[in-house]
TORVOVEX-325101 format. One record per residue: residue number from 1; residue in three letters; y, z, x of N, C-alpha, C in turn. Coordinates in Angstrom, 3 decimals. Layout:
TORVOVEX-325101
ATOM     i    aa        nyy        nzz        nxx       cayy       cazz       caxx        cyy        czz        cxx
ATOM   NUM   ALA          Y          Z          X          Y          Z          X          Y          Z          X
...
end
This chain:
TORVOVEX-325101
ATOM     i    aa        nyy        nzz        nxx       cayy       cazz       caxx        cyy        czz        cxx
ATOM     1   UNK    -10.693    -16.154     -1.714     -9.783    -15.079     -1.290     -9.167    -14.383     -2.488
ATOM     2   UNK     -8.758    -15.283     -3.917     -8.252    -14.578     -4.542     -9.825    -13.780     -5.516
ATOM     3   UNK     -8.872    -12.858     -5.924     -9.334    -11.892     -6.652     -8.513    -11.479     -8.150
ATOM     4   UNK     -9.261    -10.813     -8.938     -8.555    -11.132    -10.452     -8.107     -9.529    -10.526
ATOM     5   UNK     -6.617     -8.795    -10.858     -6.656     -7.348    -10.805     -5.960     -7.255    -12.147
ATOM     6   UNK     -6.289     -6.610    -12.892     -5.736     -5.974    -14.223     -4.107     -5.356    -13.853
ATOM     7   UNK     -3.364     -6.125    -14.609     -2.267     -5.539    -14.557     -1.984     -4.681    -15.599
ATOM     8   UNK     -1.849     -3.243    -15.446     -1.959     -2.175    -16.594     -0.638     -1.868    -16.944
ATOM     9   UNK     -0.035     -1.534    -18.189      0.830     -1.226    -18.617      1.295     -0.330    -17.968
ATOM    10   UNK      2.930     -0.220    -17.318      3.275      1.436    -16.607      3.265      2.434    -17.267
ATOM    11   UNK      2.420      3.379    -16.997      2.447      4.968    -17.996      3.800      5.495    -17.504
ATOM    12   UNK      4.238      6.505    -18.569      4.697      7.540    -18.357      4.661      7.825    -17.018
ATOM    13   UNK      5.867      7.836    -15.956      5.327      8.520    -14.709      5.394      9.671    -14.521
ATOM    14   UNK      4.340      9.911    -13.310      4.354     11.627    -12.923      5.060     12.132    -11.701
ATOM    15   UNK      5.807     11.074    -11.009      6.723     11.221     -9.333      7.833     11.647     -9.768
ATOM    16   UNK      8.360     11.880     -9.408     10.225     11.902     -9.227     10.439     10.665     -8.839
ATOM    17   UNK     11.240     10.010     -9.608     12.107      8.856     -8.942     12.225      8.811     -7.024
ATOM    18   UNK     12.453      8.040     -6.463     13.065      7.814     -5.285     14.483      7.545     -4.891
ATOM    19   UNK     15.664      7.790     -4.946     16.513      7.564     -4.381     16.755      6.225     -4.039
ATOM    20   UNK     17.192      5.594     -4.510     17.727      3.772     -4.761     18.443      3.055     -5.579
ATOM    21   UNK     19.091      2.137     -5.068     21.058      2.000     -5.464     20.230      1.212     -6.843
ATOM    22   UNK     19.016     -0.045     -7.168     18.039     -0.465     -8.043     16.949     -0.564     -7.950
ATOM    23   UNK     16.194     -1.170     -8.497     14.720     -0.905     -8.864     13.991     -1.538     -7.536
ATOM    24   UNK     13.463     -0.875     -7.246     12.435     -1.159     -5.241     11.483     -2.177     -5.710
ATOM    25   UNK     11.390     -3.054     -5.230     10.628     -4.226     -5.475      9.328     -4.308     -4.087
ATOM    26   UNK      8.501     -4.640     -4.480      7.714     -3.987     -3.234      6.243     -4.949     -3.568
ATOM    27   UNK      5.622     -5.104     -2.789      4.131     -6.185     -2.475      3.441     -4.953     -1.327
ATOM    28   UNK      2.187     -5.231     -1.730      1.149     -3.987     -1.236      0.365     -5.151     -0.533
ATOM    29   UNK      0.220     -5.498      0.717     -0.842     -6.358      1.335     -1.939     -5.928      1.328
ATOM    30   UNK     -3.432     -6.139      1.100     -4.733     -5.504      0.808     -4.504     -4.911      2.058
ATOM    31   UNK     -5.338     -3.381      1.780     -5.854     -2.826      3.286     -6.701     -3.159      4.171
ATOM    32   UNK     -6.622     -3.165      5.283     -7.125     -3.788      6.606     -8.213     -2.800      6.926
ATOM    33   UNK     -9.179     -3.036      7.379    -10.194     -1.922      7.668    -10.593     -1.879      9.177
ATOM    34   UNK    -10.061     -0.979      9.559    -10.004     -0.933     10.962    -11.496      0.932     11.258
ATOM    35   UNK    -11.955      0.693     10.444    -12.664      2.200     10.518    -13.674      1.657     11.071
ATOM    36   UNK    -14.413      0.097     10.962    -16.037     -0.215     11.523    -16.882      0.521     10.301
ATOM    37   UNK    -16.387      1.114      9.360    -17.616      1.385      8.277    -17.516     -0.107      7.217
ATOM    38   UNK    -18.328     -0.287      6.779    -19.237     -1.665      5.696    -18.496     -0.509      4.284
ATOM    39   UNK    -19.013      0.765      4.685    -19.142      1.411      2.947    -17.742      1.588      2.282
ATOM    40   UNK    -16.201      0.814      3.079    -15.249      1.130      2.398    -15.201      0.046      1.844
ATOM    41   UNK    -14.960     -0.599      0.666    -13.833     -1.207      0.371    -12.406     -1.643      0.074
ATOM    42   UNK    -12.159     -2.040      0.576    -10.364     -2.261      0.923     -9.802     -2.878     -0.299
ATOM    43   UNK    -10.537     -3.661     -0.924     -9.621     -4.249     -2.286     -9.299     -3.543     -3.180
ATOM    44   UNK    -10.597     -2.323     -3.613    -11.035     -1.318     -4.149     -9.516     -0.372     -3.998
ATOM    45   UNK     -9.369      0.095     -2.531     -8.326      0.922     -2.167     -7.318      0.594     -2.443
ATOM    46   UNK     -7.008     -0.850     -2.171     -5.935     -1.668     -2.506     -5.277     -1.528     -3.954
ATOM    47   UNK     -6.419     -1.775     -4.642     -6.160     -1.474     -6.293     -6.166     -0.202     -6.880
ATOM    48   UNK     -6.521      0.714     -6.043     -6.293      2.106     -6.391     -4.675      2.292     -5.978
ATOM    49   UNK     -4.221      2.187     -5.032     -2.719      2.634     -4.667     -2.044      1.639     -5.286
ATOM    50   UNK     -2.297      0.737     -5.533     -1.534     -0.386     -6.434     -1.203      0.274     -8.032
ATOM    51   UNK     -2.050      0.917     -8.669     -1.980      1.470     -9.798     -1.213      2.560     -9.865
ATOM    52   UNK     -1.645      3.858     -8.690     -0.621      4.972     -8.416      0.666      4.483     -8.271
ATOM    53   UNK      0.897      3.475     -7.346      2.456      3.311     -7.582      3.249      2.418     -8.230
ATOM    54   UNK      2.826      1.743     -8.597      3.084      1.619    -10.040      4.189      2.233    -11.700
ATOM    55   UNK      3.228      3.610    -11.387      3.645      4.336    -12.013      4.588      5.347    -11.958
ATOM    56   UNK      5.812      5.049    -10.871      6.817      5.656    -10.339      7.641      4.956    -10.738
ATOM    57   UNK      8.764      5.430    -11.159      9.800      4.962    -11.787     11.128      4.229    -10.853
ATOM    58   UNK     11.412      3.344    -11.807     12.329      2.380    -10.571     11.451      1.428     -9.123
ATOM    59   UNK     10.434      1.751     -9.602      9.892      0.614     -8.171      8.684     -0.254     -9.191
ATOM    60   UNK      8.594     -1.609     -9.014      8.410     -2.658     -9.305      7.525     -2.818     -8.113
ATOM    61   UNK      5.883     -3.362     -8.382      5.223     -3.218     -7.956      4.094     -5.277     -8.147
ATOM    62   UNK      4.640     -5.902     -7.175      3.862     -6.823     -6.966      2.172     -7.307     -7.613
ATOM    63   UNK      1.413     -8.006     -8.530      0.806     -7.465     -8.299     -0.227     -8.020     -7.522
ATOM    64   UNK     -1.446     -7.395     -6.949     -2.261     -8.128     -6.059     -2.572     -8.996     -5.848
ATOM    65   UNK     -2.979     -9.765     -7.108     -3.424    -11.326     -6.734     -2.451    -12.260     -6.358
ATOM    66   UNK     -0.999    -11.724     -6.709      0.142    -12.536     -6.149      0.335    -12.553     -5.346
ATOM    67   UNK      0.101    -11.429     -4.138      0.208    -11.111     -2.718     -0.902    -11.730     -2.375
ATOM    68   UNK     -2.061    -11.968     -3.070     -3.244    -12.841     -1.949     -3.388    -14.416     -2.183
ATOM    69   UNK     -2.405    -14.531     -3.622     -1.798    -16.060     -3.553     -1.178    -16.614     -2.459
ATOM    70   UNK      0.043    -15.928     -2.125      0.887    -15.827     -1.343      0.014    -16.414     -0.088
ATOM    71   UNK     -0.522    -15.000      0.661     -1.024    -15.312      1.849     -2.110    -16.409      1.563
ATOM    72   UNK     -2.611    -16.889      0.788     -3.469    -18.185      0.869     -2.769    -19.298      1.423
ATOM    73   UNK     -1.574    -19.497      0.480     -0.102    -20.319      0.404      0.060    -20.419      1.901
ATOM    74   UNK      0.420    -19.326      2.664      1.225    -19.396      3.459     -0.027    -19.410      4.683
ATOM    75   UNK     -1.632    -19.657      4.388     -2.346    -19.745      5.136     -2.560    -18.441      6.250
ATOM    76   UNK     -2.644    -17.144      5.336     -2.781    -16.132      6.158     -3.995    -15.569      5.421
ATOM    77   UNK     -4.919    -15.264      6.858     -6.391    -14.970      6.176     -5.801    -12.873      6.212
ATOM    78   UNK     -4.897    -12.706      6.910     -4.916    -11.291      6.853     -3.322    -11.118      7.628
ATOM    79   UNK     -2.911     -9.686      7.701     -1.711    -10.166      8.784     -2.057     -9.202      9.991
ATOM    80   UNK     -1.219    -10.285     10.990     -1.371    -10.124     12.159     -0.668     -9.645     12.660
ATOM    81   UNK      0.818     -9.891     12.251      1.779     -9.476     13.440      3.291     -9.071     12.223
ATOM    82   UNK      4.191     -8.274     12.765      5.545     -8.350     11.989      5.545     -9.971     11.542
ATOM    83   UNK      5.653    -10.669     12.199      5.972    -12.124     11.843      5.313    -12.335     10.695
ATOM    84   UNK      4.017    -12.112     10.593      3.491    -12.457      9.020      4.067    -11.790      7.958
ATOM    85   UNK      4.621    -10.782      8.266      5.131     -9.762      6.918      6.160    -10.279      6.873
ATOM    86   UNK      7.109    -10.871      7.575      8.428    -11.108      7.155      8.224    -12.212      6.571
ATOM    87   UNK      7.334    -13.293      6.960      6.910    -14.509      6.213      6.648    -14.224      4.325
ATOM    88   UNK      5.601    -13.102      4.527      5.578    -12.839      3.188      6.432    -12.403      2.631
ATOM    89   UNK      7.250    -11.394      2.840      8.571    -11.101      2.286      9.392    -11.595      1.937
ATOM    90   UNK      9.558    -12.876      2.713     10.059    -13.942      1.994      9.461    -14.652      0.554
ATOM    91   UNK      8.345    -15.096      0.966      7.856    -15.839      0.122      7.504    -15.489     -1.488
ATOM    92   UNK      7.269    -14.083     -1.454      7.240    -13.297     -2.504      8.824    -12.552     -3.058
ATOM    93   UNK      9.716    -12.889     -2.031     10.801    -12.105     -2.704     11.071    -10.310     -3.023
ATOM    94   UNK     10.692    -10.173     -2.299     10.504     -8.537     -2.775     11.738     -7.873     -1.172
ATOM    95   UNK     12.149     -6.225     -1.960     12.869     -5.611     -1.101     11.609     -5.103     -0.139
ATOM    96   UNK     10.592     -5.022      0.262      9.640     -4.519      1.028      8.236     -4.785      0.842
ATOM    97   UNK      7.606     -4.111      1.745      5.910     -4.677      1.894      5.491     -3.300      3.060
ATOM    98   UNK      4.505     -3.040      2.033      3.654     -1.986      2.639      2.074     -2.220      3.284
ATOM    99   UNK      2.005     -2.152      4.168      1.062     -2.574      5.083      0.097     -1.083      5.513
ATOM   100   UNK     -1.563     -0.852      5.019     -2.415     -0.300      4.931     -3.146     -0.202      5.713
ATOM   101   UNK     -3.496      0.738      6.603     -5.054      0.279      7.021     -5.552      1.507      7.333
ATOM   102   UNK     -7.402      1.501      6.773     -7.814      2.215      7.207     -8.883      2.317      7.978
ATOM   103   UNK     -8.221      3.847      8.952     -8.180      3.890     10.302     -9.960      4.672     10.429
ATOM   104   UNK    -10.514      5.483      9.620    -11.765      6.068      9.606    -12.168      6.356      8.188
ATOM   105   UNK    -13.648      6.501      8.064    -13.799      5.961      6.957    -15.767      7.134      6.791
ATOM   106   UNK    -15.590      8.382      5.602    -17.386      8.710      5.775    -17.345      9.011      4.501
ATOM   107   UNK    -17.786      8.785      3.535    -18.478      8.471      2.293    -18.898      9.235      1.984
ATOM   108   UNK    -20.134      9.918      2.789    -20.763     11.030      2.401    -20.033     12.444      2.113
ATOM   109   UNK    -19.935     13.000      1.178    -20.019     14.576      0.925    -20.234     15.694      2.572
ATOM   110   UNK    -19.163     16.298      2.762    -17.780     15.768      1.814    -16.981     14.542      2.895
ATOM   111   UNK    -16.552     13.701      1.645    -15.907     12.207      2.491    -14.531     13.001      3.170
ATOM   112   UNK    -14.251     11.635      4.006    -13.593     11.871      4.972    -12.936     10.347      4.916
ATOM   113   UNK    -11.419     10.259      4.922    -10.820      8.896      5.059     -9.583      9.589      6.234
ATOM   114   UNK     -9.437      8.135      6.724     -7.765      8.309      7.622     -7.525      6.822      7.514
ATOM   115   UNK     -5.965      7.204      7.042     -5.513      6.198      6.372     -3.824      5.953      7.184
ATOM   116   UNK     -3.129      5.124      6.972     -1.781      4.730      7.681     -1.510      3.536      7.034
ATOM   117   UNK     -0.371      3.852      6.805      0.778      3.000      5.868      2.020      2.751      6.726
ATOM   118   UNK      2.938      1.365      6.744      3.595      0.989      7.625      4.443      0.309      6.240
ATOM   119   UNK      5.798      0.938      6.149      6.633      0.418      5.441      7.931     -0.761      5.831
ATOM   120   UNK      7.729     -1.880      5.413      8.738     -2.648      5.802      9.897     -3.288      4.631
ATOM   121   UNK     11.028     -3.149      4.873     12.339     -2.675      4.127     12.811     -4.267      4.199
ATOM   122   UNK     13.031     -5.098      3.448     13.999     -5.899      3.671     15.207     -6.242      4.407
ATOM   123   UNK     16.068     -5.010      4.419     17.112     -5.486      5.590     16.627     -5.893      6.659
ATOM   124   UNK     16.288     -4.723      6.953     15.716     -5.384      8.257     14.818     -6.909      8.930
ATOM   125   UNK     14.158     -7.276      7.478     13.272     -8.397      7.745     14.553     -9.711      7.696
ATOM   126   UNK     15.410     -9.603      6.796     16.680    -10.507      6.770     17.208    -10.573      7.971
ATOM   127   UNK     17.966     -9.440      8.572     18.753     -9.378      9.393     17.928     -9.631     11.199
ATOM   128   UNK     16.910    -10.145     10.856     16.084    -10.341     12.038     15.724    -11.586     11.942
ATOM   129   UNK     15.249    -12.327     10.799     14.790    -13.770     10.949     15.765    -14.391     10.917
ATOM   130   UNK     15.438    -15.876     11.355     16.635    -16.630     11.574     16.819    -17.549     10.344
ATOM   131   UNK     18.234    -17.648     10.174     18.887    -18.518      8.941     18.386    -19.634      8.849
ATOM   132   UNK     18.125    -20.180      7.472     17.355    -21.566      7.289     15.505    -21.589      7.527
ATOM   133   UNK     14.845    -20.587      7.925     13.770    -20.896      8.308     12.813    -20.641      6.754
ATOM   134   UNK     11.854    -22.019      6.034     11.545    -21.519      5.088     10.089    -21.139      5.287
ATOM   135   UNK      9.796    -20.247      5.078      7.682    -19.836      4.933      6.756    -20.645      4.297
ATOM   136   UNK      7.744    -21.372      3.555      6.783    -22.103      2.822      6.325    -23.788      3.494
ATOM   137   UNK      7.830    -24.102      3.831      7.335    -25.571      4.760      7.062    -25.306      6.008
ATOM   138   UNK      6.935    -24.159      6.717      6.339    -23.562      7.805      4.983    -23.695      7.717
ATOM   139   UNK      4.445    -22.919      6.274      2.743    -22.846      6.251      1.915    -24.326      6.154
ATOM   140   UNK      2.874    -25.231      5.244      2.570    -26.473      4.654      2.650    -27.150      6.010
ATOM   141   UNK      3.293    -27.149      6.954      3.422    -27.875      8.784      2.215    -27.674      9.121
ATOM   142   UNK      1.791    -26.499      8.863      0.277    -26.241      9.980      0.698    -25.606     11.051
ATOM   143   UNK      2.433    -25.300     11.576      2.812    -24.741     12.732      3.156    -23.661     12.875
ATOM   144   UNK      2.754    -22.764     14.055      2.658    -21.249     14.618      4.517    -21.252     14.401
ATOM   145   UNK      4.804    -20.068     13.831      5.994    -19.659     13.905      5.907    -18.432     14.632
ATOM   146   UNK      6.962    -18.601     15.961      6.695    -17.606     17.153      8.092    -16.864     16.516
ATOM   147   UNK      8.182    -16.084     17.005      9.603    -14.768     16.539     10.102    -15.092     18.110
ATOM   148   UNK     11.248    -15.125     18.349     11.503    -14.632     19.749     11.801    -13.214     19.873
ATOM   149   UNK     12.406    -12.690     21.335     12.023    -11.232     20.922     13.008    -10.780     20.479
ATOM   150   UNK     14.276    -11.325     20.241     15.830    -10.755     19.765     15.257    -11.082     17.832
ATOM   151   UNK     14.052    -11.042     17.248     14.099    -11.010     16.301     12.603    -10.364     15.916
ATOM   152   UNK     11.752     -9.432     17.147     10.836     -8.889     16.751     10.779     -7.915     15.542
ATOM   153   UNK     10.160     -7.760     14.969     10.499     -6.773     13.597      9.404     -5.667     14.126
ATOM   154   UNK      9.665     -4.654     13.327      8.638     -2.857     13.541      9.166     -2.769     11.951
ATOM   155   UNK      8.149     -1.392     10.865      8.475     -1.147     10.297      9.223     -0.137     10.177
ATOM   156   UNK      9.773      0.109      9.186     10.965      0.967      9.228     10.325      2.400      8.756
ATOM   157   UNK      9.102      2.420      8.247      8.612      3.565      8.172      7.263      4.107      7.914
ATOM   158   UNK      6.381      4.828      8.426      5.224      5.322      8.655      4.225      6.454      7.989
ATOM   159   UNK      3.461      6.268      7.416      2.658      7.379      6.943      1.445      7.601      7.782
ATOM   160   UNK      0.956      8.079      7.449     -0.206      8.757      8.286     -1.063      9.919      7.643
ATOM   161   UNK     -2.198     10.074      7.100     -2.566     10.964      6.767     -4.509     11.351      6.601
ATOM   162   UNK     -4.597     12.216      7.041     -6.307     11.988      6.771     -6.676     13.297      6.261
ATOM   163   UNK     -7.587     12.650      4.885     -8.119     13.383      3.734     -9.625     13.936      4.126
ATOM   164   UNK     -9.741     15.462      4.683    -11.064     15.812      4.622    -11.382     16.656      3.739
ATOM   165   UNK    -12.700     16.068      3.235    -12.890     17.134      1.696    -13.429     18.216      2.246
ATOM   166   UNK    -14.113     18.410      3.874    -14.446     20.101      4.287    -13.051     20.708      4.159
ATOM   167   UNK    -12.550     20.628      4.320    -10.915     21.576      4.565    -10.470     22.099      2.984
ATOM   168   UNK     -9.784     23.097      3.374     -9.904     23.679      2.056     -8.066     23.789      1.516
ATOM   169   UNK     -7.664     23.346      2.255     -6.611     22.643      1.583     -6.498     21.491      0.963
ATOM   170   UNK     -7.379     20.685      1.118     -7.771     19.027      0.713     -8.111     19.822     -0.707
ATOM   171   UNK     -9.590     20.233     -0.687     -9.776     20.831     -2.013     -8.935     21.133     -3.145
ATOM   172   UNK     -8.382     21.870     -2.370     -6.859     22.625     -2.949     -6.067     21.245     -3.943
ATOM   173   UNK     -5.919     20.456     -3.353     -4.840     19.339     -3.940     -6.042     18.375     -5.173
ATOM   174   UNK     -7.442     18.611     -4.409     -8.400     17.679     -5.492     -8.532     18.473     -6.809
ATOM   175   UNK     -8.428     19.819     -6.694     -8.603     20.665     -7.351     -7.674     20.550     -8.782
ATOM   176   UNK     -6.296     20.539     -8.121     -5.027     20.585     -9.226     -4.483     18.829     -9.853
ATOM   177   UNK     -5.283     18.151     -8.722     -4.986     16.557     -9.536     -6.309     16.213    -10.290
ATOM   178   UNK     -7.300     16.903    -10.059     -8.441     16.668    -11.300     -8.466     17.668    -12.346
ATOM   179   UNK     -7.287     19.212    -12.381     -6.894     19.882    -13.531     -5.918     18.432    -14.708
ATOM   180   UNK     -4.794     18.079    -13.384     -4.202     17.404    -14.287     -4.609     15.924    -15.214
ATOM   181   UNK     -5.639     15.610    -14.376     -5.518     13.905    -14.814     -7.143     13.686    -15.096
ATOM   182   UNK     -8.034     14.636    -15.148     -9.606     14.500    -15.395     -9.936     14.755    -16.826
ATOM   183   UNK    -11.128     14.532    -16.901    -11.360     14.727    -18.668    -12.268     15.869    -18.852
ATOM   184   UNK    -11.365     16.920    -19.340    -11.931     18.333    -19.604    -13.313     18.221    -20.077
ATOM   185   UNK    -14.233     17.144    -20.589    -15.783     16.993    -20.990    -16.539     16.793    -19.489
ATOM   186   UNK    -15.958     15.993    -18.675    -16.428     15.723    -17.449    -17.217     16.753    -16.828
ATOM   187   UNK    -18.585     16.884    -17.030    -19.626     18.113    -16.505    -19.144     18.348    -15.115
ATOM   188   UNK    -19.495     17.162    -14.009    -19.112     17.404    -12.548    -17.677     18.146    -12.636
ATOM   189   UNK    -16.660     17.998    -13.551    -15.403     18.415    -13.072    -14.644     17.890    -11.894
ATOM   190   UNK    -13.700     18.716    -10.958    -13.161     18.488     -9.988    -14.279     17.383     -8.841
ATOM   191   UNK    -15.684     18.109     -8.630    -16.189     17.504     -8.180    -16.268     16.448     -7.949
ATOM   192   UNK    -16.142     15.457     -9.295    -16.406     14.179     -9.889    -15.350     13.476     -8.483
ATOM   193   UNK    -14.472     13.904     -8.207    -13.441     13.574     -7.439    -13.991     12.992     -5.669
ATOM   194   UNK    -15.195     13.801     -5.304    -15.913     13.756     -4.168    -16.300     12.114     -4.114
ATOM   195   UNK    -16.821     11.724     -4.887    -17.235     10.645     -5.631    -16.163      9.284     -4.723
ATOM   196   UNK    -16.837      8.228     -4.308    -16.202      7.151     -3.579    -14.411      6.561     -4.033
ATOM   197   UNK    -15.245      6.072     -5.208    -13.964      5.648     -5.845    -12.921      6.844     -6.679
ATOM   198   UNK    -12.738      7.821     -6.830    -12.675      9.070     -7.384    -11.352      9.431     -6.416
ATOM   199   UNK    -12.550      9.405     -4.814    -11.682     10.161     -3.799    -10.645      8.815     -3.702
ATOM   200   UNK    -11.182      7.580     -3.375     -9.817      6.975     -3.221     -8.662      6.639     -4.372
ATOM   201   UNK     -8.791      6.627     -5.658     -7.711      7.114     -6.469     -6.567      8.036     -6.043
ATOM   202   UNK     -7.683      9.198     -5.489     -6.474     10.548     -5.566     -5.390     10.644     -3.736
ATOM   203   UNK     -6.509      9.820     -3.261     -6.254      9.747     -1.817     -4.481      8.820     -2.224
ATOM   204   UNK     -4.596      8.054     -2.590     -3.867      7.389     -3.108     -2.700      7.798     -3.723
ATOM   205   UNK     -2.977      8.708     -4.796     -2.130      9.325     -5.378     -1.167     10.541     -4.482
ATOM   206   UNK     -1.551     10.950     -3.439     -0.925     12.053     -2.467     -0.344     10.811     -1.675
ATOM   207   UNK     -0.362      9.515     -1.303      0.134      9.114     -0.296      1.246      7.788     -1.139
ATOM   208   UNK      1.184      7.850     -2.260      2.815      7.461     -3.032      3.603      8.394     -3.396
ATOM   209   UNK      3.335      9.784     -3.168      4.545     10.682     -3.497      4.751     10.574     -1.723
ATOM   210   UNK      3.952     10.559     -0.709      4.376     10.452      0.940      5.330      9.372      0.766
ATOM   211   UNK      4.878      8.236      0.439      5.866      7.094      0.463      7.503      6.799     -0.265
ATOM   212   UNK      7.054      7.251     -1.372      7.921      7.487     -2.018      9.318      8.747     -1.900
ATOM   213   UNK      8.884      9.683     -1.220      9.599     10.715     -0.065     10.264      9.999      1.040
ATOM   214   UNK      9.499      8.817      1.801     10.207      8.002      2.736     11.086      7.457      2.206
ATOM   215   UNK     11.153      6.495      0.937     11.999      5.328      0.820     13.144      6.584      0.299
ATOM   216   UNK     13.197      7.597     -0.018     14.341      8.886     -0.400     14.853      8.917      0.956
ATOM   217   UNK     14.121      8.980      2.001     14.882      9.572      3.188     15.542      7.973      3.972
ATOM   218   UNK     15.057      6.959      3.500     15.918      5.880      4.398     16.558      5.567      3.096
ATOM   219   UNK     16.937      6.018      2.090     18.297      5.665      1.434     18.756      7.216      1.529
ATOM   220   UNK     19.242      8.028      1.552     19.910      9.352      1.237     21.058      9.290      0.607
ATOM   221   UNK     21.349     10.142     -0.803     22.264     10.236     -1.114     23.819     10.483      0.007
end
């Protein structure tokens, strides 16, 4: 289950900060692939948005193999329910956990992804589980930890977005993030971007300034 991910030095970021009293501490659970295509990879994606956000200032970014430590630990082959996320949230310590999945999935020129992100905030995971319960001698029991329903959890916030490269607003955005961040020798150019792993970088990169817009609007000055 585990997997080995390069933890890269934080660049210079390119977001605006987010709005937060300190630094957002946050665990990215691999993405779930709910599309029925073979040709995505989810760890792949995983480690692409793991890197984009990252590089936003003030948020502290888990990194992957610790989150699939974790769920080994805590005997989770994937998550299933709020209950597993709050488990992990615990166990990793973090103010939140962002939960991925993608929803459609076409490869081919021009690709096509739909993607959804489910943000879960710490208060809320505190102020819902019950006092004393630890994740860790829970997983080590072997026993189902049921939530009752006066402590069901939802996340506190939602993305949603699907990237088609026919549309010519999609273009539009591949266009000006492969002006900024591509290598002016690069023959294909912007193109290069069409490209599997390419598109999910940038896919990525439009949906941590989305996220990062949320965690602004559930803290507001």
């Amino acid at each position: 289950m585990l997997m080995a991910f390069a933890g890269c030095p934080k660049p210079q970021s390119n977001y605006r900060s987010p709005y937060y009293p300190r630094t957002w501490n946050v665990a990215i659970v691999p993405f779930i692939n709910h599309s029925g295509s073979i040709a995505i990879n989810p760890l792949a994606l995983t480690d692409s948005f793991f890197t984009e956000l990252q590089m936003a200032d003030r948020v502290e970014v888990v990194a992957v193999n610790r989150v699939l430590a974790a769920m080994e630990h805590l005997k989770m082959n994937s998550i299933e329910s709020p209950a597993d996320v709050s488990l992990l949230a615990q166990e990793l310590q973090v103010d939140a956990v962002i939960v991925g999945e993608v929803m459609g999935y076409d490869p081919y020129k021009p690709p096509r992804i739909e993607l959804r992100l489910q943000i879960y905030e710490k208060p809320e995971l505190n102020n819902q589980v019950p006092v004393g319960v630890n994740p860790g001698e829970i997983a080590r029991a072997g026993t189902t930890f049921i939530l009752t329903p006066g402590y069901q959890l939802s996340p506190s916030r939602q993305v949603s977005r699907i990237f088609d490269a026919d549309r010519k607003d999609v273009i539009d955005k591949i266009k000006a993030y492969a002006k900024a961040y591509s290598d002016e020798n690069d023959p294909a150019g912007w193109e290069a971007y069409l490209t599997s792993q390419k598109y999910l970088r940038f896919t990525s990169y439009v949906l941590v300034g989305d996220v990062l817009e949320e965690i602004s609007a559930m803290h507001p000055n």
